[in-house]
C-alpha positions as CSV (number, residue, x, y, z in Angstrom):
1,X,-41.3,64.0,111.9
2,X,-43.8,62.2,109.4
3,X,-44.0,63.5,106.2
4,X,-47.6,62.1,104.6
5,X,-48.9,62.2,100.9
6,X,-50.3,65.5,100.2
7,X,-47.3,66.9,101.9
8,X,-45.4,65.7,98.8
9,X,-47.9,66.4,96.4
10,X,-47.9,70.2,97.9
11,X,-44.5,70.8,97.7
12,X,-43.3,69.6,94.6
13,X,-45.3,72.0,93.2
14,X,-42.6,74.3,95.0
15,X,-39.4,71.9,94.4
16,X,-39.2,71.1,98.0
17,X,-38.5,67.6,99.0
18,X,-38.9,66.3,102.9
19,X,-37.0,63.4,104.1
20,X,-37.4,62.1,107.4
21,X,-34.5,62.7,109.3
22,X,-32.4,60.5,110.9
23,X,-30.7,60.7,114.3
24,X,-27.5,61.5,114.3
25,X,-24.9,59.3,116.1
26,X,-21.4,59.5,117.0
27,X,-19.1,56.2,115.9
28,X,-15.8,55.4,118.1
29,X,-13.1,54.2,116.0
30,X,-12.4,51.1,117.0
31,X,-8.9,49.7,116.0
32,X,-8.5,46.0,115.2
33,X,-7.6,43.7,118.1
34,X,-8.1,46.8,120.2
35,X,-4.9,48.4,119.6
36,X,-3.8,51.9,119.3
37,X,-1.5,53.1,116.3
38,X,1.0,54.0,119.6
39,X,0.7,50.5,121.4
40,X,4.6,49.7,120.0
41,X,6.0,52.7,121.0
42,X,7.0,52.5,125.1
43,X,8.3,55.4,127.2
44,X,10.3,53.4,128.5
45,X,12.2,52.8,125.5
46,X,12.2,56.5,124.8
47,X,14.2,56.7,127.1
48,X,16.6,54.2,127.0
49,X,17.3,55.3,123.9
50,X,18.1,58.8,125.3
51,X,20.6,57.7,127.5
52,X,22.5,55.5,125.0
53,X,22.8,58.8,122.8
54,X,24.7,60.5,125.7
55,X,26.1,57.1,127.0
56,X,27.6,56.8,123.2
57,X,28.6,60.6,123.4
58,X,30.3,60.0,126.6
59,X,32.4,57.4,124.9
60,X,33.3,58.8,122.0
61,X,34.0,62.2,123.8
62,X,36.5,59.8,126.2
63,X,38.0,57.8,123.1
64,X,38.9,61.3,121.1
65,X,40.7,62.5,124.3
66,X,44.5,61.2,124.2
67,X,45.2,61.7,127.6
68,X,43.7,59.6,130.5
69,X,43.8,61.0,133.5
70,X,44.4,59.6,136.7
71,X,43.9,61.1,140.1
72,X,45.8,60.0,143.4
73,X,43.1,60.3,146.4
74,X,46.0,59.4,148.8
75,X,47.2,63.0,148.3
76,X,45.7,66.5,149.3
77,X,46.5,69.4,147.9
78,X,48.9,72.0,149.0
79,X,50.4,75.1,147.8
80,X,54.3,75.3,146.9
81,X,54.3,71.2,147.0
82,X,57.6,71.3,145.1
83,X,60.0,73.3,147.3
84,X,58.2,72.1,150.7
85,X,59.2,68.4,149.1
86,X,62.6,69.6,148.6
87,X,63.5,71.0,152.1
88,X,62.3,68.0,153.7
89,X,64.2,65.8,151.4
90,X,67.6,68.2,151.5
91,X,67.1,68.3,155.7
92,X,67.2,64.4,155.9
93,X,70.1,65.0,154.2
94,X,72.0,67.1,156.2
95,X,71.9,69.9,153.0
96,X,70.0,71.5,155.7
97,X,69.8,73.2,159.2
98,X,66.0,73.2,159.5
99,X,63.5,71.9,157.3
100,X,61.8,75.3,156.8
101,X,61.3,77.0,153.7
102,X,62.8,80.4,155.0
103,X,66.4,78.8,155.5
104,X,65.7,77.2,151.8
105,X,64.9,80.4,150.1
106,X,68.1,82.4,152.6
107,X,70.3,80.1,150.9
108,X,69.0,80.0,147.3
109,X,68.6,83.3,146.8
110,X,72.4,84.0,148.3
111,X,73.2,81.4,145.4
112,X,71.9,83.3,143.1
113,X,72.7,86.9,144.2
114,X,76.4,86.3,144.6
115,X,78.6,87.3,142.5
116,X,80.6,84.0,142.2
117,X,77.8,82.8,140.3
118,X,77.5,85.1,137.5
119,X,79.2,83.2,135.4
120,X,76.9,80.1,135.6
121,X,73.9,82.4,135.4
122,X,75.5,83.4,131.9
123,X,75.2,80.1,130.7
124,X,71.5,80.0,131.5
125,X,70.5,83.2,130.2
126,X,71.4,85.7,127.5
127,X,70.9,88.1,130.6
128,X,71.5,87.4,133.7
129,X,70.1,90.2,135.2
130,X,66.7,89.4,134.4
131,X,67.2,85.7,135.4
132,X,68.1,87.0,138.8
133,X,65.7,89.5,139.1
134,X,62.6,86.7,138.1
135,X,64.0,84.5,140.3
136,X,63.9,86.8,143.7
137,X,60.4,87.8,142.1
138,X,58.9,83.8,141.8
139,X,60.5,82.6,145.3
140,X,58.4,85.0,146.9
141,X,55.4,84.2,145.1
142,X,51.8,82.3,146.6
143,X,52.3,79.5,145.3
144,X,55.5,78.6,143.5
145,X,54.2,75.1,141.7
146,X,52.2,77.5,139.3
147,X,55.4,78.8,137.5
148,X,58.5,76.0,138.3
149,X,57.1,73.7,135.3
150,X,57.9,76.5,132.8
151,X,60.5,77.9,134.4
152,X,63.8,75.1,133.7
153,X,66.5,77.3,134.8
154,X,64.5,77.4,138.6
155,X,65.2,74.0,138.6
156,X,68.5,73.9,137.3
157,X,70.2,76.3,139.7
158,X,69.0,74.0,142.3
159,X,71.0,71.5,141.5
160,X,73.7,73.5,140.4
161,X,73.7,74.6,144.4
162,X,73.1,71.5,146.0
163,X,75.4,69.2,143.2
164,X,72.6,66.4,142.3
165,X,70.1,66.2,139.8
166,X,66.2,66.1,139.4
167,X,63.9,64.0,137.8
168,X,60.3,64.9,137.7
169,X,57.4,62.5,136.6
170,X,54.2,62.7,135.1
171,X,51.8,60.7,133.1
172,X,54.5,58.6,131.7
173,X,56.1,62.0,130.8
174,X,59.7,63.1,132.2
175,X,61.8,65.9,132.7
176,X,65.4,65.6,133.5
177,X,68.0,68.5,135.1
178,X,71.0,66.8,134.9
179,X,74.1,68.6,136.3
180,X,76.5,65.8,137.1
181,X,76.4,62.3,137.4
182,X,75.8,61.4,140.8
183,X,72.6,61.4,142.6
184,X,69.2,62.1,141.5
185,X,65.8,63.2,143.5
186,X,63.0,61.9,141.5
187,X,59.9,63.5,141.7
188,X,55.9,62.5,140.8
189,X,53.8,65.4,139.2
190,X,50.5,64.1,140.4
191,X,46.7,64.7,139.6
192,X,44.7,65.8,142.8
193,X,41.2,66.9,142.9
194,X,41.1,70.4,144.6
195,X,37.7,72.4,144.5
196,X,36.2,70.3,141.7
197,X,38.8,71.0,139.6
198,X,42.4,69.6,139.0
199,X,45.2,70.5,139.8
200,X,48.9,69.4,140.4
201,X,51.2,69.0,143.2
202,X,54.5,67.4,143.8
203,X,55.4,64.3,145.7
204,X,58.9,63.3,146.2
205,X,59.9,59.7,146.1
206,X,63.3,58.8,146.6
207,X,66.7,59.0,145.4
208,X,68.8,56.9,143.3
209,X,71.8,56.4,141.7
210,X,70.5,55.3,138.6
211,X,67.2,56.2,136.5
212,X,67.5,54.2,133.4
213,X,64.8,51.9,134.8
214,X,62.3,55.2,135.6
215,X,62.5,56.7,131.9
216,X,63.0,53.4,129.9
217,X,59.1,53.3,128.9
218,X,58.6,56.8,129.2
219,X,58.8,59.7,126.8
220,X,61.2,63.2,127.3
221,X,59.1,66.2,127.5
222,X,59.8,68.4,124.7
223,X,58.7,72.0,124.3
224,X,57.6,73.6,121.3
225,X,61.5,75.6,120.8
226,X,62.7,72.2,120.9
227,X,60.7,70.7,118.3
228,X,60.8,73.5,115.9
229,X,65.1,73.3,116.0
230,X,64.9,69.8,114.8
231,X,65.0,68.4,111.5
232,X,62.2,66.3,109.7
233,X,64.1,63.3,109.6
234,X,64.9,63.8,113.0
235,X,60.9,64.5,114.2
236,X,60.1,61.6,112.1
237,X,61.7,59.5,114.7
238,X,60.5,61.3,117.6
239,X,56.9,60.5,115.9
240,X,57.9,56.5,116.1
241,X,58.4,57.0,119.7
242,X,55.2,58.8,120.7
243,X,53.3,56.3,118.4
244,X,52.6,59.1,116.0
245,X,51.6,58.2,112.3
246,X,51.4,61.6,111.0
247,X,54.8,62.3,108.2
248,X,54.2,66.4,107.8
249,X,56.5,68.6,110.4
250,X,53.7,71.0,111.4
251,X,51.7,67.7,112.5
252,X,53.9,66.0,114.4
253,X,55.2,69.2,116.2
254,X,51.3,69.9,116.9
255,X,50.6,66.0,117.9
256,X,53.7,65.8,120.3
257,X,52.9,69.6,122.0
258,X,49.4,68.1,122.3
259,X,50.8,65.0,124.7
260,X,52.7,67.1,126.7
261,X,50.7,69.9,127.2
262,X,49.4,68.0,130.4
263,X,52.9,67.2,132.4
C-alpha cells in the first residue's frame, strides 16, 4: 500500500498517521556452531546413569546384609531331610532293621513312651507330660525339618536312645547335642533353592570320633534365653568372638540373635 502526499496532508488534520507496512517474517533461531542447548545431554547416558543408581543400591543393600548366603545346587529338596538322613545313617549301622522311617518313629516313640524313661524326660522338661505329648504330635507331622531346629530336646532324646551325639552345621554356625563322649554324626544345614524361595534341608556327612577340627573356626549357636542368663562381662567376650564392637548388653544380645537367626 502507497501512501502519497495529500494522503498525509488529509489526515493529519484528523491525527491519523499511515505507514507503509512491512511484511511480516518469521526468524529461526539459529544457535551458534549449530548446536542445540541439549546437544551435551545423551540418552544414552541417561541411562547409564540409571542403572548405576540401582547397581550402587544393589551393593549397598548386599554390604548392609551380614549374612551371605550360599546355595548347594548339588542338593534337591525334600521334606523330613533330617530324620530320612538319620535312618539311613543308623541302618548302615546296624542301629537298624530297615532303613524306613516307620521302624525309626516304632522305636522312638517306644523310647519315649516308656516308662523307664521318665526320669530322663524330667531332666529335659519341667513336665514331662507335655514333652511326650509334643513329641508323638511333631513325629507325625508333614514335614518334621520345620520344627527339629527349635525343638533341642527332639534332638537330644535321640542320642540319649541310640548313645552318640549330633553335630549340626550351618553357615559357619554349630549346634552340639552331646550325650557322651564317643561318637558323633555331624550334619550340614544347607541352603537349597525350592520354588523361588529358600529353604533348608539336611545332609549327613559322616561320623567321627573327634570334632575339634569342625567347630574350631566356627561359632556356638546361642538363643536369646541363653544370652540374656549371662553376664556383661561374660557377653563382652562372646562379642570378641562374633567380631562384635558394640559394649551395651541389649546390643550385643540383639547383634549375636541377628547372626544366628539364619542357622
Amino acid at each position: 500500500m502507497t501512501i502519497t502526499l495529500e494522503d498525509i496532508k488529509k489526515n493529519l488534520k484528523d491525527n491519523k498517521i499511515y505507514l507503509e507496512q512491512v511484511d511480516n517474517q518469521i526468524n529461526n533461531i539459529v544457535y551458534s556452531n549449530n548446536e542445540s542447548i541439549f546437544s551435551d545431554i545423551l540418552l544414552k547416558d541417561l541411562l547409564n546413569q540409571k542403572i548405576d543408581n540401582n547397581s550402587n543400591s544393589s551393593i549397598n543393600s548386599s554390604l548392609n546384609n551380614n549374612t551371605v548366603r550360599t546355595y548347594n545346587n548339588k542338593l534337591k529338596y525334600r521334606k523330613n531331610s533330617f530324620i530320612l538322613e538319620l535312618v539311613k545313617c543308623l541302618h548302615e549301622r546296624a542301629l537298624l532293621d530297615n532303613p524306613c522311617i516307620r521302624e525309626f518313629k516304632e522305636k522312638f516313640l517306644n523310647f519315649v513312651n516308656d516308662s523307664k524313661t521318665l526320669e530322663y524326660l524330667k531332666t529335659c522338661s519341667r513336665s514331662h507330660k507335655k514333652l511326650q505329648f509334643k513329641i508323638n504330635e511333631i513325629i507325625n507331622y508333614d514335614n518334621t525339618d520345620d520344627y527339629i531346629n527349635n525343638f533341642p530336646d527332639f534332638v537330644k532324646i535321640i542320642c540319649k536312645l541310640f548313645n552318640f551325639n549330633i553335630l549340626v552345621i550351618s553357615n559357619n554356625i554349630y549346634k552340639l547335642y552331646k550325650y557322651n563322649d564317643g561318637m558323633y554324626l555331624v550334619f550340614n544345614r544347607e541352603n537349597v533353592k525350592y520354588k523361588n524361595d529358600n529353604k533348608k534341608i539336611y545332609k549327613f556327612e559322616n561320623d567321627y570320633n573327634y570334632i575339634i577340627e569342625h567347630i574350631a573356626k566356627k561359632n556356638k549357636y546361642y538363643d536369646d534365653k541363653e544370652l540374656n542368663r549371662l553376664k556383661i562381662d561374660d557377653l563382652r567376650n562372646l562379642a570378641s568372638t562374633f567380631k562384635i564392637i558394640h559394649s551395651k548388653k541389649s546390643d550385643i544380645i540383639s547383634e549375636i540373635n541377628n547372626i544366628c537367626s539364619d542357622f
